[in-house]
Backbone as ProteinMPNN parsed JSONL, in Angstrom:
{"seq_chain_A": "XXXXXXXXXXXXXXXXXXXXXXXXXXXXXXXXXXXXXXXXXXXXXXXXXXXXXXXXXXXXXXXXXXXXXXXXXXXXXXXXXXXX", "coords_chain_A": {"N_chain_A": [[6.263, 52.684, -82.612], [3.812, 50.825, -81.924], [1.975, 48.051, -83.381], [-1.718, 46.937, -83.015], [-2.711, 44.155, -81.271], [0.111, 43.468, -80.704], [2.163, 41.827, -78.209], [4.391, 41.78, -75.299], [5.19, 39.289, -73.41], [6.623, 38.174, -70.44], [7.646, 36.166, -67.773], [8.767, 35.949, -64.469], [11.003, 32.715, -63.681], [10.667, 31.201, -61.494], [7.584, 31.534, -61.101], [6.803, 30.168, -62.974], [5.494, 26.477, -64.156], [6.918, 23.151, -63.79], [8.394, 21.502, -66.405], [7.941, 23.84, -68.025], [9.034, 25.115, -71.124], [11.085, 27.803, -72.68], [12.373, 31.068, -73.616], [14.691, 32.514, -72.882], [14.074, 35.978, -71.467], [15.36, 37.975, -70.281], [18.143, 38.556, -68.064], [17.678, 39.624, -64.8], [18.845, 41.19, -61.144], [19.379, 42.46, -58.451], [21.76, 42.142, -57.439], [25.034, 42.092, -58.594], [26.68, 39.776, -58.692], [25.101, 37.736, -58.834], [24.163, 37.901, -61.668], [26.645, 37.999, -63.059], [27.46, 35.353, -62.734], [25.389, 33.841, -63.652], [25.719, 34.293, -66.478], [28.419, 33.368, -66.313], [27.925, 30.455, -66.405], [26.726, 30.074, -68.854], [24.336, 31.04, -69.197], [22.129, 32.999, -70.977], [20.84, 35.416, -72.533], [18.386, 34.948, -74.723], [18.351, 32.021, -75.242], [17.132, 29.238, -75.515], [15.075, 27.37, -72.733], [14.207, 24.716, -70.35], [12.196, 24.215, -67.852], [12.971, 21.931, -65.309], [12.351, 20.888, -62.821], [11.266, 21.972, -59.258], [11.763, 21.656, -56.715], [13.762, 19.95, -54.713], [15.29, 22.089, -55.111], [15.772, 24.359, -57.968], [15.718, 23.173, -60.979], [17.51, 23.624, -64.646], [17.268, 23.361, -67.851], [19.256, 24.551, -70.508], [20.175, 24.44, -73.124], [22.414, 21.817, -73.671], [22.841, 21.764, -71.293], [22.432, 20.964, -67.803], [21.325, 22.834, -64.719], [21.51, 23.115, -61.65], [19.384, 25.457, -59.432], [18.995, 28.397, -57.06], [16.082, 29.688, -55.633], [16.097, 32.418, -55.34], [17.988, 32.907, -57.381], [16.75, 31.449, -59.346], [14.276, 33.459, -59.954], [15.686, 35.617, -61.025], [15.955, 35.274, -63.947], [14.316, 35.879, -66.366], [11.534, 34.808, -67.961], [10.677, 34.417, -71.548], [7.671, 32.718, -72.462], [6.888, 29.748, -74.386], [4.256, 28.961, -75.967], [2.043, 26.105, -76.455]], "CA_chain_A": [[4.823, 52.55, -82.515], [3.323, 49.235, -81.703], [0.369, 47.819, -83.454], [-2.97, 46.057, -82.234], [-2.36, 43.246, -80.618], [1.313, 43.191, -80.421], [2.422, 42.354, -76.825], [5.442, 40.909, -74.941], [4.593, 38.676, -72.075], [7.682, 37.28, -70.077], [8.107, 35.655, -66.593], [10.195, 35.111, -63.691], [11.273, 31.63, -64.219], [10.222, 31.161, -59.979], [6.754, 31.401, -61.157], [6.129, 28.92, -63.812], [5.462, 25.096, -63.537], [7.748, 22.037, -64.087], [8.613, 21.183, -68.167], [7.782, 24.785, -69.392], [10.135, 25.83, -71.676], [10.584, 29.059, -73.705], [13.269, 31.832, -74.221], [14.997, 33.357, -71.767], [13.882, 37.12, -72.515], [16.092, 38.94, -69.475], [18.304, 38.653, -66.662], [17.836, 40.83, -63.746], [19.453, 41.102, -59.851], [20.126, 43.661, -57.789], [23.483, 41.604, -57.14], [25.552, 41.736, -60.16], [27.734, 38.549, -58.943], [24.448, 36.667, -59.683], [23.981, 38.352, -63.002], [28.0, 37.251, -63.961], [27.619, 33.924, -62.358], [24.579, 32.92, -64.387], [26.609, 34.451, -67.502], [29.547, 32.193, -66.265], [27.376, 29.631, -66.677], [26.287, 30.356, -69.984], [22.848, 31.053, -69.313], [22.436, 34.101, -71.477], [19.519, 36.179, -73.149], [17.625, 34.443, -75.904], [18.934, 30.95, -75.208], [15.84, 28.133, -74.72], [15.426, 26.876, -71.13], [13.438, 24.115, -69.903], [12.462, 24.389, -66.294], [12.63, 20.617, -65.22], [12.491, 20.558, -61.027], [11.402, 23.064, -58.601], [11.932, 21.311, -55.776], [14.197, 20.905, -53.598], [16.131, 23.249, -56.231], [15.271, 24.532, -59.248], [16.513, 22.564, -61.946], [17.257, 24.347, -65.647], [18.205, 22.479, -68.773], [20.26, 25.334, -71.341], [21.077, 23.517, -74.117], [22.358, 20.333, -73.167], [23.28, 21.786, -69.73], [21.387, 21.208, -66.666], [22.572, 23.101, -63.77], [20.962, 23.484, -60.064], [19.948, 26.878, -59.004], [18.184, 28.366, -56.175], [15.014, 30.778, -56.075], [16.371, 33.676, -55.682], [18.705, 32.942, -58.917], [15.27, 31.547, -60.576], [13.67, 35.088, -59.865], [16.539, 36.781, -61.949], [15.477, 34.683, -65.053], [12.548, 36.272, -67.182], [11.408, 33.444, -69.706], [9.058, 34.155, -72.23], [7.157, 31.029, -72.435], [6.767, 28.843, -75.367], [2.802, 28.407, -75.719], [1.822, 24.882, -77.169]], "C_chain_A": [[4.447, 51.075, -82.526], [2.094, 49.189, -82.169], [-0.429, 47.286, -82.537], [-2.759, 44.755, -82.012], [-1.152, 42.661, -80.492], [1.86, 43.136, -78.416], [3.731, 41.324, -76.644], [5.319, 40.386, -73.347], [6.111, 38.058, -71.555], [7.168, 37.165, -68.383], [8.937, 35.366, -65.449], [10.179, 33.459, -63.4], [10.963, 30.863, -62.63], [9.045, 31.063, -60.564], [5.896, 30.298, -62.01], [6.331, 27.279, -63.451], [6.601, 24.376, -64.682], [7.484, 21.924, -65.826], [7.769, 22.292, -68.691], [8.802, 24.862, -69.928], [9.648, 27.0, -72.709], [12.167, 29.784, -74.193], [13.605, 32.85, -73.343], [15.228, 34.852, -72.463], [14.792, 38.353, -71.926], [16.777, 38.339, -68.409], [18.64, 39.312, -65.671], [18.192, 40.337, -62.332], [19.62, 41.909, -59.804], [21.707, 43.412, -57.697], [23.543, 41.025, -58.485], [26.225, 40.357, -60.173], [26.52, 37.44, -59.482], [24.284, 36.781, -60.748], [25.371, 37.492, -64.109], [28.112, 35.925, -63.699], [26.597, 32.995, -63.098], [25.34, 33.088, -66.001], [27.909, 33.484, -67.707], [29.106, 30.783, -67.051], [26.905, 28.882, -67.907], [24.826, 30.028, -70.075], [23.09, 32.562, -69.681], [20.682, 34.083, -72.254], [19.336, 35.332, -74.569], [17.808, 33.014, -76.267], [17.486, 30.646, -74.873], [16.256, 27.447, -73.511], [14.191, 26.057, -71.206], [13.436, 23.756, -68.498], [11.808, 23.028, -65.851], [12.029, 19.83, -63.438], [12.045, 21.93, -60.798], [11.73, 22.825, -57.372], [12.945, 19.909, -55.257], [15.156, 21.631, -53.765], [15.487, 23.087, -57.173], [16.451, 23.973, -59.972], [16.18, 22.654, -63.528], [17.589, 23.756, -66.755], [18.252, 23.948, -69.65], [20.811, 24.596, -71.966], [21.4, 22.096, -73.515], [23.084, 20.083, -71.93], [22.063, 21.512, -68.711], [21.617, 21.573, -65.696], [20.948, 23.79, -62.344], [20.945, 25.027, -59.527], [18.549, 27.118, -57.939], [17.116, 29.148, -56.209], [15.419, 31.897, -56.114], [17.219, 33.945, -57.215], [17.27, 32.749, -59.846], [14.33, 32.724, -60.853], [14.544, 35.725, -61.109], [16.362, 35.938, -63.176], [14.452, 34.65, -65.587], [12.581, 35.545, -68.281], [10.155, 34.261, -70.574], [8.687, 32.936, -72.768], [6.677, 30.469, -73.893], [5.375, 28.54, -75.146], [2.691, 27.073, -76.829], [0.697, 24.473, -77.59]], "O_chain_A": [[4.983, 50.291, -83.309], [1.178, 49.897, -81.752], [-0.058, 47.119, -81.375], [-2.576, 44.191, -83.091], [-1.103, 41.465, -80.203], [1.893, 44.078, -77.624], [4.076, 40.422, -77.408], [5.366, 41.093, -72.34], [6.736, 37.433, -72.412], [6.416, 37.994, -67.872], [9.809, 34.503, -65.544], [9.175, 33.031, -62.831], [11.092, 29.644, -62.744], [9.136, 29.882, -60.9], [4.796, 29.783, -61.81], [7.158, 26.88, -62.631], [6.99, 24.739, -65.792], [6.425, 22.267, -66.351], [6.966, 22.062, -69.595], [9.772, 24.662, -69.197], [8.58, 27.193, -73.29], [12.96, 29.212, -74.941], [12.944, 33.859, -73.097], [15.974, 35.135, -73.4], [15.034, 39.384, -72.553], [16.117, 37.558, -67.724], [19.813, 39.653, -65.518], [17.935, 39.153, -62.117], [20.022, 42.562, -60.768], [22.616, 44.23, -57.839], [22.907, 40.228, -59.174], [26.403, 39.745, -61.226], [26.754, 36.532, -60.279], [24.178, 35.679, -61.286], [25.325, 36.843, -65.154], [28.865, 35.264, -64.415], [26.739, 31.778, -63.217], [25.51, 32.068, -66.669], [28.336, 32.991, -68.751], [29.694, 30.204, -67.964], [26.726, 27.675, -68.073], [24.249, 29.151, -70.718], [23.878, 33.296, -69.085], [19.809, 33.232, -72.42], [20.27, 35.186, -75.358], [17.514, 32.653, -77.407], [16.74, 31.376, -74.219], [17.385, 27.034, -73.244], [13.232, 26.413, -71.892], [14.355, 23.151, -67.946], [10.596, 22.814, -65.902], [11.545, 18.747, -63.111], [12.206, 22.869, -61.577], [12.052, 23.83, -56.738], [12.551, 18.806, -55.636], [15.922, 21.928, -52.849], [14.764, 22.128, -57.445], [17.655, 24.139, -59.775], [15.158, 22.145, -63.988], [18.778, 23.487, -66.581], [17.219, 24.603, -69.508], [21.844, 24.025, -71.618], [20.559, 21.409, -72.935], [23.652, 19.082, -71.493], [20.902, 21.862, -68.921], [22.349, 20.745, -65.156], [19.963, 24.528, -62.349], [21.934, 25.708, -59.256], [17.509, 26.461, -57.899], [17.137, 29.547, -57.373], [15.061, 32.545, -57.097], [17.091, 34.922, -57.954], [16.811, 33.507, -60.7], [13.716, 32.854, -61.912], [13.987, 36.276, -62.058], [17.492, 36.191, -63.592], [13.636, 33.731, -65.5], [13.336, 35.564, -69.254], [9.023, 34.57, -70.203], [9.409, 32.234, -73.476], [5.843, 31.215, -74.405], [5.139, 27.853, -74.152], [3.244, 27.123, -77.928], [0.615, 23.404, -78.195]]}, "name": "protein", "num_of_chains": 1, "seq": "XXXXXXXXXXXXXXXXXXXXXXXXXXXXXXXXXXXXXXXXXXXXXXXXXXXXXXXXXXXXXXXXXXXXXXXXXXXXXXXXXXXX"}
């Protein structure tokens, strides 16, 4: 049962602007090799992300990684956003 005003807002990580960061809350693909390849990566569920570039790649900092990825990978990355 969920109370009154409990909600969970997340994002695909394609939609938000340059230096949000938050908490990566899911990652979804139809194609699993992107699912194990961002896992390779060690981009994983509940890790903080700061989305630093969108152009002319998206560019993700993970800890004290920063790694180049393209939109369709930024789609499969639901953040919930860090409000400030």
């Amino acid at each position: 049962m969920l109370t009154q005003g409990f909600s969970v807002q997340y994002s695909p990580l394609d939609y938000l602007g340059t230096k949000t960061q938050g908490t990566i809350a899911a990652i979804r693909n139809k194609d699993d090799k992107i699912v194990k390849k961002l896992l390779a990566m060690g981009v994983h569920t509940g890790m903080h992300i700061t989305l630093e570039q969108r152009f002319p790649s998206f560019i993700i900092r993970v800890g004290r990684t920063r790694i180049a990825i393209d939109k369709d990978i930024a789609n499969s990355i639901k953040v919930r956003v860090i409000s400030h």
